[in-house]
C-alpha positions as CSV (number, residue, x, y, z in Angstrom):
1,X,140.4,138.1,165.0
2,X,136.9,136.3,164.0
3,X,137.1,132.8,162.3
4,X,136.3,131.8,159.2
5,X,132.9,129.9,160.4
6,X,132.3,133.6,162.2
7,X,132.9,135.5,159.2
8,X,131.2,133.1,156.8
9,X,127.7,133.2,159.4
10,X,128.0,136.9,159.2
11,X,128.0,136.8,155.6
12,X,125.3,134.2,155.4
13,X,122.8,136.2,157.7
14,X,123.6,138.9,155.7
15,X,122.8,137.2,152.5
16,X,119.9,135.4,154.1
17,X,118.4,139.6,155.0
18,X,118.9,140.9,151.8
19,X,116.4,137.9,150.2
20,X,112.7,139.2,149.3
21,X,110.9,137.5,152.5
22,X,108.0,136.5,150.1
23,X,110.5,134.2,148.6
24,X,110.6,132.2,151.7
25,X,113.2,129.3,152.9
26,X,116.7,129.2,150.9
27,X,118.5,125.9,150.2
28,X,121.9,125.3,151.1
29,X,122.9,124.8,148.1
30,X,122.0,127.8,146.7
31,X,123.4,130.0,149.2
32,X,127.3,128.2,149.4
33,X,126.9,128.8,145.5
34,X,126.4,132.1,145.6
35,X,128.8,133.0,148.4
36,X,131.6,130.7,147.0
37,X,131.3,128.9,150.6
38,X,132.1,125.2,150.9
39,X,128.7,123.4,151.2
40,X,129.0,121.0,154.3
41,X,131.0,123.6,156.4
42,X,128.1,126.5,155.6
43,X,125.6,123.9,156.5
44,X,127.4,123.3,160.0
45,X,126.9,126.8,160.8
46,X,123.7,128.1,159.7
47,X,122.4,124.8,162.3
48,X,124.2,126.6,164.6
49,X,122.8,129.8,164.3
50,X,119.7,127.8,164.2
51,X,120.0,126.3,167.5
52,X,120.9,129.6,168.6
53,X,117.8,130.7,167.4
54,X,118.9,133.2,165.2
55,X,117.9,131.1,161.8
56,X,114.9,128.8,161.1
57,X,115.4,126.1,158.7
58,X,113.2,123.2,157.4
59,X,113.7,120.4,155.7
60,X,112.3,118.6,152.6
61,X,112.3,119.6,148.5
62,X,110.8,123.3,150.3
63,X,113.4,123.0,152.8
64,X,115.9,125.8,153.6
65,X,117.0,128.7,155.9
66,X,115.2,132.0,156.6
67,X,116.0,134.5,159.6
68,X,114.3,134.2,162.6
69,X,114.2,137.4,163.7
70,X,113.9,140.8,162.5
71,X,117.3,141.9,160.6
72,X,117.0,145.0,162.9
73,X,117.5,143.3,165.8
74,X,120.2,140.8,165.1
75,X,123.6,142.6,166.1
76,X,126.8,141.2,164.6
77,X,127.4,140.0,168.6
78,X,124.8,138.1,168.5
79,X,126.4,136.1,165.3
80,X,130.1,136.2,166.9
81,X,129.0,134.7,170.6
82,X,126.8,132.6,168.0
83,X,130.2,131.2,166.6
84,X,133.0,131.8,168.5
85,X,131.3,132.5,171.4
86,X,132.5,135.3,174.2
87,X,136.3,134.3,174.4
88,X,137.2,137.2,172.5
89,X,135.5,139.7,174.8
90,X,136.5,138.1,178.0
91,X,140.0,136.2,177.8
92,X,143.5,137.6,178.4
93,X,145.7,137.9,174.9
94,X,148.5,136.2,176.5
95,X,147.1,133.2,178.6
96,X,144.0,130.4,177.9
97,X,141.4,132.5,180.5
98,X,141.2,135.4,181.9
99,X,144.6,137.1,182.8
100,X,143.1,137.0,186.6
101,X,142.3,133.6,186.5
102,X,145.5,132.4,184.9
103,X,147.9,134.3,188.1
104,X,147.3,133.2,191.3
105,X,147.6,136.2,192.7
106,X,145.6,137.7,190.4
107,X,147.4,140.8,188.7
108,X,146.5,141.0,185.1
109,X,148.9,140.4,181.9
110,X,150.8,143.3,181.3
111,X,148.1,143.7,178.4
112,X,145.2,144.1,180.2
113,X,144.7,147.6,179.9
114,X,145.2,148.1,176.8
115,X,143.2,145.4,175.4
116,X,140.7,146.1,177.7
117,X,140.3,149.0,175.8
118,X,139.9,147.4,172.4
119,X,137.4,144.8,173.5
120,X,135.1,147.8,174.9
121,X,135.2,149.4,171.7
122,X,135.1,145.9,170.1
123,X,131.9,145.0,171.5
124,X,130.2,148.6,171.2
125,X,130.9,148.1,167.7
126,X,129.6,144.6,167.1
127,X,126.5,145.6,169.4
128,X,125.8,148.5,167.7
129,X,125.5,147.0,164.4
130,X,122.8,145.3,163.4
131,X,122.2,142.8,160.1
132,X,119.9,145.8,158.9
133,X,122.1,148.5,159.2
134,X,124.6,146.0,157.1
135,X,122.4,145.6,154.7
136,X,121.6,149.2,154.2
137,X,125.4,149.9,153.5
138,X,125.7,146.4,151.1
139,X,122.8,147.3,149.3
140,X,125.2,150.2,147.3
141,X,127.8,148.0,146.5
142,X,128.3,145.0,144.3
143,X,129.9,142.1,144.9
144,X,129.8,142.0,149.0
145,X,130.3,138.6,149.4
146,X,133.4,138.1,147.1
């Protein structure tokens, strides 16, 4: 349903929350290492969720990522329109758009309904949850990010 560069940012803000905020910026490096993530395509999306304003980052030997905001008030929807954007919430299952768009007469798939269903629930979930609240339930578990 997500993609990998979705899951991995979730991961990474995750990650990125659950780091002492006395210990400042992170490197790259040091954050692919300890999520197993492939270097250049982690680096691609934390700019991302940079630009989206979601992350800071710096350069330089002090250089890294830190979050932006407050943990409590990034929602995992804010990370998945982020990455993959709204696609999931708004186009059909069966066409590229929206099943009105796609018919020129502008009945719906035959999924509609049903689907419509799942991306309400969908995005109550994934605007209901916050990095935080993640965090919280990560904090009682090893090994998250395996």
């Amino acid at each position: 349903m997500l993609s990998n560069s979705c899951r991995y940012a979730v991961r990474a803000v995750i990650y990125l929350a659950r780091q002492p905020r006395e210990d400042g910026k992170i490197g790259i490096k040091k954050i692919s290492g300890d999520l197993g993530l492939p270097t250049p395509f982690l680096a691609k999306i934390l700019q991302q969720l940079t630009k989206q304003r979601i992350l800071s980052s710096s350069k330089g030997p002090h250089g890294g990522f830190s979050l932006l905001k407050d943990p409590k008030v990034i929602t995992i929807l804010d990370i998945v329109k982020s990455i993959d954007g709204d696609e999931i919430f708004t186009y059909c299952v069966m066409h590229n758009g929206t099943c009105t768009s796609v018919d020129h007469a502008k009945i719906p798939c035959p999924l509609h309904a049903d689907y419509g269903k799942v991306r309400k629930d969908l995005i109550e979930v994934f605007s209901g949850k916050t990095i935080y609240d993640l965090v919280e339930r990560a904090n009682d578990k090893e090994n998250i990010f395996i």
